[in-house]
DSSP file (Angstrom, degrees, kcal/mol; ACC not computed):
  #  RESIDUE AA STRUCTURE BP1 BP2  ACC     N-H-->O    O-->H-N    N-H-->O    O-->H-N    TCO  KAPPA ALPHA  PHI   PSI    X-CA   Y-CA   Z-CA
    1    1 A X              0   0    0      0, 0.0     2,-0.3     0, 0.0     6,-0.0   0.000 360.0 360.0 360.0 147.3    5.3  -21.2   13.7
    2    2 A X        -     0   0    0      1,-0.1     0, 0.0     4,-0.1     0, 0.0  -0.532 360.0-156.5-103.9 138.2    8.9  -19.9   14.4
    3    3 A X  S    S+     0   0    0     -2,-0.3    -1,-0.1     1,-0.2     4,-0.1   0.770  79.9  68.8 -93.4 -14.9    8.5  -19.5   18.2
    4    4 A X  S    S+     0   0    0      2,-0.0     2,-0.4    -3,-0.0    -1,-0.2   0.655  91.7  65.9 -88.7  -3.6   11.2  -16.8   18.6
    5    5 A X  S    S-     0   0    0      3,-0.0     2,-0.2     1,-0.0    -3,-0.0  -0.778  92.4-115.9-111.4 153.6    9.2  -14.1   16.8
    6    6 A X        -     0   0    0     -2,-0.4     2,-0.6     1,-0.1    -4,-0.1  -0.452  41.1-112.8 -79.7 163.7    5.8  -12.7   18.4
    7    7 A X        -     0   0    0     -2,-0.2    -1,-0.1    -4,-0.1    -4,-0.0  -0.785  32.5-123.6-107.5 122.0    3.2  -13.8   15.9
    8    8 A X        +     0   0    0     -2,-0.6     2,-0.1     3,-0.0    37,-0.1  -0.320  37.8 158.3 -79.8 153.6    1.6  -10.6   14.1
    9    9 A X    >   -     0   0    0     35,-0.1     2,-1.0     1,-0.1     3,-0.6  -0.297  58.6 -85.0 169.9 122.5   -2.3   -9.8   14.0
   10   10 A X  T 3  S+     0   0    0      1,-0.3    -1,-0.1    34,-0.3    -2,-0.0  -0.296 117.5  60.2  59.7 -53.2   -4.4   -7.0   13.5
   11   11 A X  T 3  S+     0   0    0     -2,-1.0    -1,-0.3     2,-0.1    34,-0.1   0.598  74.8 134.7 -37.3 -31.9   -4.3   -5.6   17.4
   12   12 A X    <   -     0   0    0     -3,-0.6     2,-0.2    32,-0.2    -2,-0.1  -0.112  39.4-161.5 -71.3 118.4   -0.6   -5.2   17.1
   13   13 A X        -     0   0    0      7,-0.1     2,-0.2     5,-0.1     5,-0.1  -0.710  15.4-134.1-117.8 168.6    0.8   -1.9   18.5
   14   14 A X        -     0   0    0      3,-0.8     5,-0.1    -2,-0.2    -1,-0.0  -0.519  20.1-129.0-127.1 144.3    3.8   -0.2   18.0
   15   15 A X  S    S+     0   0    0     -2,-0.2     3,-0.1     1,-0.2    -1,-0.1   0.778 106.7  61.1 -77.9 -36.9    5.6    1.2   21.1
   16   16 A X  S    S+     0   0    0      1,-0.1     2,-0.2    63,-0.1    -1,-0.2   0.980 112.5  22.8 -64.8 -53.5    5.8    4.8   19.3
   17   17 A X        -     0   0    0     62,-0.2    -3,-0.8     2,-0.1    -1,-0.1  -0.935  59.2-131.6-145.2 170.9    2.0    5.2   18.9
   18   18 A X  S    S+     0   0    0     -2,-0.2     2,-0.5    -5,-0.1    -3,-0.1  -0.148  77.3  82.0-100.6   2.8   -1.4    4.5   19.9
   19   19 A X        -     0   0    0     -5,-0.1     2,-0.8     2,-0.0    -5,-0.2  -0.962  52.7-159.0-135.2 111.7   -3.4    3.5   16.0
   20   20 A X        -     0   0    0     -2,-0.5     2,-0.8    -7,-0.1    26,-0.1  -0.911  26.2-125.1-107.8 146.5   -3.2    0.9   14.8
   21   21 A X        -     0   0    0     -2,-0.8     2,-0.3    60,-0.6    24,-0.2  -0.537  21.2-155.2 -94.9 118.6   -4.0    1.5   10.8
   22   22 A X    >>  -     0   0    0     -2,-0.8     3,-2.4     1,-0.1     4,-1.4  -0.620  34.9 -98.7 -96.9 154.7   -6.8   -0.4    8.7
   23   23 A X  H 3> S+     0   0    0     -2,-0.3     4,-3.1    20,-0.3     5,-0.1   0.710 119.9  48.0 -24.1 -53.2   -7.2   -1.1    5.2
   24   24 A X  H 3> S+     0   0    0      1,-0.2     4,-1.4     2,-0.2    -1,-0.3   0.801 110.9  49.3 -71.7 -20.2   -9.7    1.9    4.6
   25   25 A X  H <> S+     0   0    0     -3,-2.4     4,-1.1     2,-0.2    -2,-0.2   0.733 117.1  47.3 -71.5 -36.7   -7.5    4.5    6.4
   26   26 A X  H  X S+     0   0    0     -4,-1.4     4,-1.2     2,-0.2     3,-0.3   0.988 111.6  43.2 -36.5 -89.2   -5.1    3.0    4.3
   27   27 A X  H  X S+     0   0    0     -4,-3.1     4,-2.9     1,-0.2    -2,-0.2   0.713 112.0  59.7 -26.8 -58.1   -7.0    3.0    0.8
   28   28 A X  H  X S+     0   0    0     -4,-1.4     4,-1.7     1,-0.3    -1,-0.2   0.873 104.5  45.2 -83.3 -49.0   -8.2    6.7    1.7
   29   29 A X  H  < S+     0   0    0     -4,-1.1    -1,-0.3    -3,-0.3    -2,-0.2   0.880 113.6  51.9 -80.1 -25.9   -4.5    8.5    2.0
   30   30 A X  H >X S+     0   0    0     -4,-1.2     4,-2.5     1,-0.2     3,-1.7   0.970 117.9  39.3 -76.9 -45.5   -3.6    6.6   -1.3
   31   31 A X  H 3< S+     0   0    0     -4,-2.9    -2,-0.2     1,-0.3    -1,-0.2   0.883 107.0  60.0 -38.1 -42.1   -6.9    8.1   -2.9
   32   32 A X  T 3< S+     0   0    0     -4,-1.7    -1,-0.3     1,-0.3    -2,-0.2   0.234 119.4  27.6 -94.8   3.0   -6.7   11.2   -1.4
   33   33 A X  T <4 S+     0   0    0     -3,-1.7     2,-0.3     1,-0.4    -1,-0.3   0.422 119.3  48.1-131.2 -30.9   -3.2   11.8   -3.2
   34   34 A X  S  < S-     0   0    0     -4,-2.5     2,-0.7    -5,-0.1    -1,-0.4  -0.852  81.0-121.5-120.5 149.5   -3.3    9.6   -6.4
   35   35 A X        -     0   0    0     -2,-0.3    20,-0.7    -3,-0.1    21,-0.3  -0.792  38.6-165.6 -86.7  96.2   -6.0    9.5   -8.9
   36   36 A X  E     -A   54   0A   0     -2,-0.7    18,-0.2    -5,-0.2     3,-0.2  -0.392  20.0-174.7-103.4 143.9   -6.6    5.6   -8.4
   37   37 A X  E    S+     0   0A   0     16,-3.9     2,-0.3     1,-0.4    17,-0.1   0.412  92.1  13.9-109.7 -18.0   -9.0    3.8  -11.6
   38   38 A X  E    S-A   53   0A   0     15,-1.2    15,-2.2     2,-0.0    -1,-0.4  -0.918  74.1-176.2-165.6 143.3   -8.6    0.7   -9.2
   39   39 A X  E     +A   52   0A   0     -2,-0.3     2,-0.4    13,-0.2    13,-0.2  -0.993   2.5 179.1-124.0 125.6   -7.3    0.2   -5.2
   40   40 A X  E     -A   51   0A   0     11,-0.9    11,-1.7    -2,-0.4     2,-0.3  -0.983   9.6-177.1-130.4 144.5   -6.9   -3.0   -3.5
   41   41 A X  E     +A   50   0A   0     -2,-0.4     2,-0.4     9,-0.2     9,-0.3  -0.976  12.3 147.6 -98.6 109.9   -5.6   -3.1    0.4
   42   42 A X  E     +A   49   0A   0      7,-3.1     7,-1.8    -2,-0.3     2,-0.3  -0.996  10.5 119.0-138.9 178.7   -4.9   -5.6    2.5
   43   43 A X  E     -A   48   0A   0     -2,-0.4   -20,-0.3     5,-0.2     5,-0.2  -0.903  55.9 -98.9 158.5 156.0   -2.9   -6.2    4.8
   44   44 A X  S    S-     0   0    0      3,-2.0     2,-0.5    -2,-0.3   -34,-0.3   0.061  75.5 -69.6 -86.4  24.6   -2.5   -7.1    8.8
   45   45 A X  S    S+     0   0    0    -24,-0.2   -24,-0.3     1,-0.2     3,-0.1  -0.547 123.1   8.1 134.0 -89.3   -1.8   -3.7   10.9
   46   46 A X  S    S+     0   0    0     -2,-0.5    38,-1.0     1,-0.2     2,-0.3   0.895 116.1  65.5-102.5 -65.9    1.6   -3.1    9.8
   47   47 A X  E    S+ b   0  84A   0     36,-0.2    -3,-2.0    35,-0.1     2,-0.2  -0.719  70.6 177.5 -92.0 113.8    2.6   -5.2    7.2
   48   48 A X  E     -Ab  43  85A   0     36,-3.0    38,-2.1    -2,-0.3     2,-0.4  -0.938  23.0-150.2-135.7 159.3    0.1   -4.3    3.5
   49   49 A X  E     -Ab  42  86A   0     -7,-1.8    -7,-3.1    -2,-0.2     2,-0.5  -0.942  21.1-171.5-118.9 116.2   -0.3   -5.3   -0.3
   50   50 A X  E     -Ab  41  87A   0     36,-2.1    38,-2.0    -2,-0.4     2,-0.5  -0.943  22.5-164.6-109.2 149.9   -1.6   -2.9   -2.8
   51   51 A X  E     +Ab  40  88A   0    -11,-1.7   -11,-0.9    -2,-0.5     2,-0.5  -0.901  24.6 180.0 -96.8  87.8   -2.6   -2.9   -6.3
   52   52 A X  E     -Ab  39  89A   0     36,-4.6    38,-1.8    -2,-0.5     2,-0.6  -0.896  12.3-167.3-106.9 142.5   -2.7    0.4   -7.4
   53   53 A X  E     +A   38   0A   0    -15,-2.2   -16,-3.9    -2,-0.5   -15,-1.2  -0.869  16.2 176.8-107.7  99.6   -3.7    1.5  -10.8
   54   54 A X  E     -A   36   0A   0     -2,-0.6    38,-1.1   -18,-0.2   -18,-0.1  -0.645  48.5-155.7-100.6 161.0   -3.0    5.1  -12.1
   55   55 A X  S >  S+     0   0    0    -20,-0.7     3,-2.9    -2,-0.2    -1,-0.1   0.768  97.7  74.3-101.2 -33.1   -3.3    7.2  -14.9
   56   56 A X  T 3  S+     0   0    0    -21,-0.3    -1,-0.1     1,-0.3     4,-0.1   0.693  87.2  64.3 -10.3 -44.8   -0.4    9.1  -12.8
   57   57 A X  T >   +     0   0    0     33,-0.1     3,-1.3     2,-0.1     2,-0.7   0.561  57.2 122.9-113.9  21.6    1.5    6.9  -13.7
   58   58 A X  T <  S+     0   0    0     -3,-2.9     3,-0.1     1,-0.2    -3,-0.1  -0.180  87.1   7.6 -27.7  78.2    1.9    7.0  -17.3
   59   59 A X  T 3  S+     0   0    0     -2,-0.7    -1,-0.2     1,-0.4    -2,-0.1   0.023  96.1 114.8 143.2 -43.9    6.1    7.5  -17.9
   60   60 A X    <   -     0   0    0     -3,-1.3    -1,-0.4    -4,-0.1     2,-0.2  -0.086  66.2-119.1 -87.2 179.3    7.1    7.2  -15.1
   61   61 A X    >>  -     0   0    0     -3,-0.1     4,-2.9     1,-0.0     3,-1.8  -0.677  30.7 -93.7-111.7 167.0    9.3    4.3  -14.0
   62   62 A X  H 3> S+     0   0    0      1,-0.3     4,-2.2    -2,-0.2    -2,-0.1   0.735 124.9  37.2 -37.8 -39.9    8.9    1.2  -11.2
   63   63 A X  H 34 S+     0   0    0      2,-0.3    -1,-0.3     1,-0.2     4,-0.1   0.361 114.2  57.4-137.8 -16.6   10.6    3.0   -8.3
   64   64 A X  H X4 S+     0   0    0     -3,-1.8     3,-0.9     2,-0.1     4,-0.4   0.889 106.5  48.6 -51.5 -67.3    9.1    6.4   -9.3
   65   65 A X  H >X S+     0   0    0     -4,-2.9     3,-2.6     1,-0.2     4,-0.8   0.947 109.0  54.3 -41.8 -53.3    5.6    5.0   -9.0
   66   66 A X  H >X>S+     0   0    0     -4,-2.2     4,-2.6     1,-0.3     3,-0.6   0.825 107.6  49.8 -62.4 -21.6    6.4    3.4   -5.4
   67   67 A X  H <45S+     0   0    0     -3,-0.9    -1,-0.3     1,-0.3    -2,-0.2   0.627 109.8  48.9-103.3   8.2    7.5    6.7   -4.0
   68   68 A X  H <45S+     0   0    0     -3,-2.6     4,-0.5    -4,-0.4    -1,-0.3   0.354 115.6  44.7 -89.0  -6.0    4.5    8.5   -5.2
   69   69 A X  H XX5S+     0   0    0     -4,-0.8     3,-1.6    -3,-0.6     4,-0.7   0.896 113.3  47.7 -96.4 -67.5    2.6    5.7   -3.7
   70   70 A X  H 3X5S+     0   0    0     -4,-2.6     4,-2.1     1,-0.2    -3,-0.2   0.791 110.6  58.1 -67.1 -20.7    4.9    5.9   -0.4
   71   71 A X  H 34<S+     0   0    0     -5,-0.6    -1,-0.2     1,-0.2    -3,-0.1   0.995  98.5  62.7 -57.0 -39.7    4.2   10.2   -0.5
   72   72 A X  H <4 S+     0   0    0     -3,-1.6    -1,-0.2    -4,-0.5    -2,-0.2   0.807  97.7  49.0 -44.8 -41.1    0.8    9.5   -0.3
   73   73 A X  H >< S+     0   0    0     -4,-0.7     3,-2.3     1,-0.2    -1,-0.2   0.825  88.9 173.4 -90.4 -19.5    1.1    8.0    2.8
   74   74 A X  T 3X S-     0   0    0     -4,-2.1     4,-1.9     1,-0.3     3,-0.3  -0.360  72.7  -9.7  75.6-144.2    3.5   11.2    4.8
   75   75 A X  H 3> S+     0   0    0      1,-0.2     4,-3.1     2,-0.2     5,-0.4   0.739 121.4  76.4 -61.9 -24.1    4.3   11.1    8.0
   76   76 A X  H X>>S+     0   0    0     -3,-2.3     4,-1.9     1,-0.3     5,-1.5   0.980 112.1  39.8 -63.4 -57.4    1.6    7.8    9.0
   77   77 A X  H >45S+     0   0    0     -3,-0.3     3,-1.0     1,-0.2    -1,-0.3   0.942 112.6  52.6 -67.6 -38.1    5.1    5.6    6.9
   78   78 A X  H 3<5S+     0   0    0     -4,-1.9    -1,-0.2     1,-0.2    -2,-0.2   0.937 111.7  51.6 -58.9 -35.6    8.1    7.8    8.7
   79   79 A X  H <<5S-     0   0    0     -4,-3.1    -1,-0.2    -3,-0.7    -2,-0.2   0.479 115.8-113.3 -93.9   2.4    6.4    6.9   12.2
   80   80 A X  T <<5S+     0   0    0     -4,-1.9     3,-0.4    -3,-1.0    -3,-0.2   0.683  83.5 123.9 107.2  15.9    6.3    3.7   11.8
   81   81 A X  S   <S+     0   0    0     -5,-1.5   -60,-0.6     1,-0.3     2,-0.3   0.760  78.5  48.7-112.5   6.6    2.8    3.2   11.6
   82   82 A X        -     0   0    0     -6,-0.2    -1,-0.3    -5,-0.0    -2,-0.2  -0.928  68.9-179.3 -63.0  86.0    3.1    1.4    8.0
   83   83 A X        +     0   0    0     -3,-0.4   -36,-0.2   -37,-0.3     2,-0.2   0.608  62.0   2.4 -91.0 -16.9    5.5   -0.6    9.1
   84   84 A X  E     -b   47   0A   0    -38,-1.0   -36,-3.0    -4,-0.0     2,-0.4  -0.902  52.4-164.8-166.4 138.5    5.8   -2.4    5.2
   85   85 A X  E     -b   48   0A   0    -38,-0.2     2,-0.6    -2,-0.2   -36,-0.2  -0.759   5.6-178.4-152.3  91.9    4.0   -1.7    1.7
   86   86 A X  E     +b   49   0A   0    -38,-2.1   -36,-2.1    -2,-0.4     2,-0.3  -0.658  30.1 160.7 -81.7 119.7    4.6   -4.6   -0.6
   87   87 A X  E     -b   50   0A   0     -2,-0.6   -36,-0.2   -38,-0.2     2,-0.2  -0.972  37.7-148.5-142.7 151.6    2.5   -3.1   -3.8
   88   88 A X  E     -b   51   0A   0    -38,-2.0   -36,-4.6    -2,-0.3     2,-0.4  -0.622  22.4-168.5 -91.9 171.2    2.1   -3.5   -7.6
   89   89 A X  E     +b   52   0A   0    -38,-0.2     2,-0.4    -2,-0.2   -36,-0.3  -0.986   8.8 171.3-148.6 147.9    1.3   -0.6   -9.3
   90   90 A X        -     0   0    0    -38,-1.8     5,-0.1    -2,-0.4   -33,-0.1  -0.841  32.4 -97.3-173.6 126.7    0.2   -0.1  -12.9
   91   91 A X     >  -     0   0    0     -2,-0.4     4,-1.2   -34,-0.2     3,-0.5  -0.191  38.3-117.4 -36.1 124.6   -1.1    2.1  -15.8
   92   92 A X  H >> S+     0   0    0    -38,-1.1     3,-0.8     1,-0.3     4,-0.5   0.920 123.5  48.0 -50.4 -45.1   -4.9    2.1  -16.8
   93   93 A X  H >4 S+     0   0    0      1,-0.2     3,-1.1     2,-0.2    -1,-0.3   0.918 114.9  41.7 -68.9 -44.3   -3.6    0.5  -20.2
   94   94 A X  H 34 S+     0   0    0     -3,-0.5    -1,-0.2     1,-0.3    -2,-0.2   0.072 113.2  65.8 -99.7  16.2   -1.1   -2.4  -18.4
   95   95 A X  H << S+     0   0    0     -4,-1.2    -1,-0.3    -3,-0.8    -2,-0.2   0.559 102.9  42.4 -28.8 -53.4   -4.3   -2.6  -16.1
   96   96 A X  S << S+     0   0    0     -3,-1.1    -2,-0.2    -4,-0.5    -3,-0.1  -0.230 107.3  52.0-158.0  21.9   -6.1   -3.8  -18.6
   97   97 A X  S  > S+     0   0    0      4,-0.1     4,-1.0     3,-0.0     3,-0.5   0.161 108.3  58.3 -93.3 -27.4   -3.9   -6.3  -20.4
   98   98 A X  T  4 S+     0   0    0      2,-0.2    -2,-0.2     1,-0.2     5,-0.1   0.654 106.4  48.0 -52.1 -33.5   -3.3   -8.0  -17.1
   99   99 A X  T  4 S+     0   0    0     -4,-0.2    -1,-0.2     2,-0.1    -3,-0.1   0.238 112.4  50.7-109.9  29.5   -7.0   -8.4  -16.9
  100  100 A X  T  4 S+     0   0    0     -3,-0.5    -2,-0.2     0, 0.0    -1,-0.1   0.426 125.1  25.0-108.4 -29.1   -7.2   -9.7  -20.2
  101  101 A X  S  < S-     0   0    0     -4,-1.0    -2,-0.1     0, 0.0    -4,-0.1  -0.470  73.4-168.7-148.6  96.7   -4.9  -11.8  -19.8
  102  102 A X              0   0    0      1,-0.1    -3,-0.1    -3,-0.0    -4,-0.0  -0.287 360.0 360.0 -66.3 134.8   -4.5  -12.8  -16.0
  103  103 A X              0   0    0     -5,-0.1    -1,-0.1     0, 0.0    -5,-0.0   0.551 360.0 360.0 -82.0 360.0   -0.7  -15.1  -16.1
């Protein structure tokens, strides 16, 4: 463990505000904006991994999807209180050749 950096976990709050944000609070703002066929969260606080799989996103390109992903989330990612949101993102069709054939 690198000793000069504070060690992250789950508690960990941000000086601007008072929540710290879990997976389902998470999961719920991405729902609640995208029509998701599959959602995975996880993540420590601040720092999360998504999967999401939309029909949304049908066209569109990598760095399109992520900012419809990152819209979802508003103000909670400008105030810091996603602090990072490593995610894949995928079509119900490239969904579903990935889970046909997992690399």
């Amino acid at each position: 463990m690198n000793r000069c950096l504070p060690a992250l976990a789950p508690t960990f709050r941000h000086k601007h505000f008072d929540h710290t944000m879990t997976a389902q609070e998470l999961q719920t703002l991405i729902a609640a904006h995208l029509d998701c066929l599959h959602l995975e969260v996880n993540g420590d606080g601040r720092h999360w991994y998504a999967v999401v799989v939309s029909p949304a996103f049908e066209g569109k390109r990598l760095i399109a999807r992520h900012q419809m992903v990152y819209a979802a989330m508003g103000e909670r990612i400008r105030r810091d209180e996603v602090h990072a949101l490593s995610m894949q993102t995928h079509t119900p069709a490239e969904w579903s050749a990935r889970q046909a054939n997992p690399a």
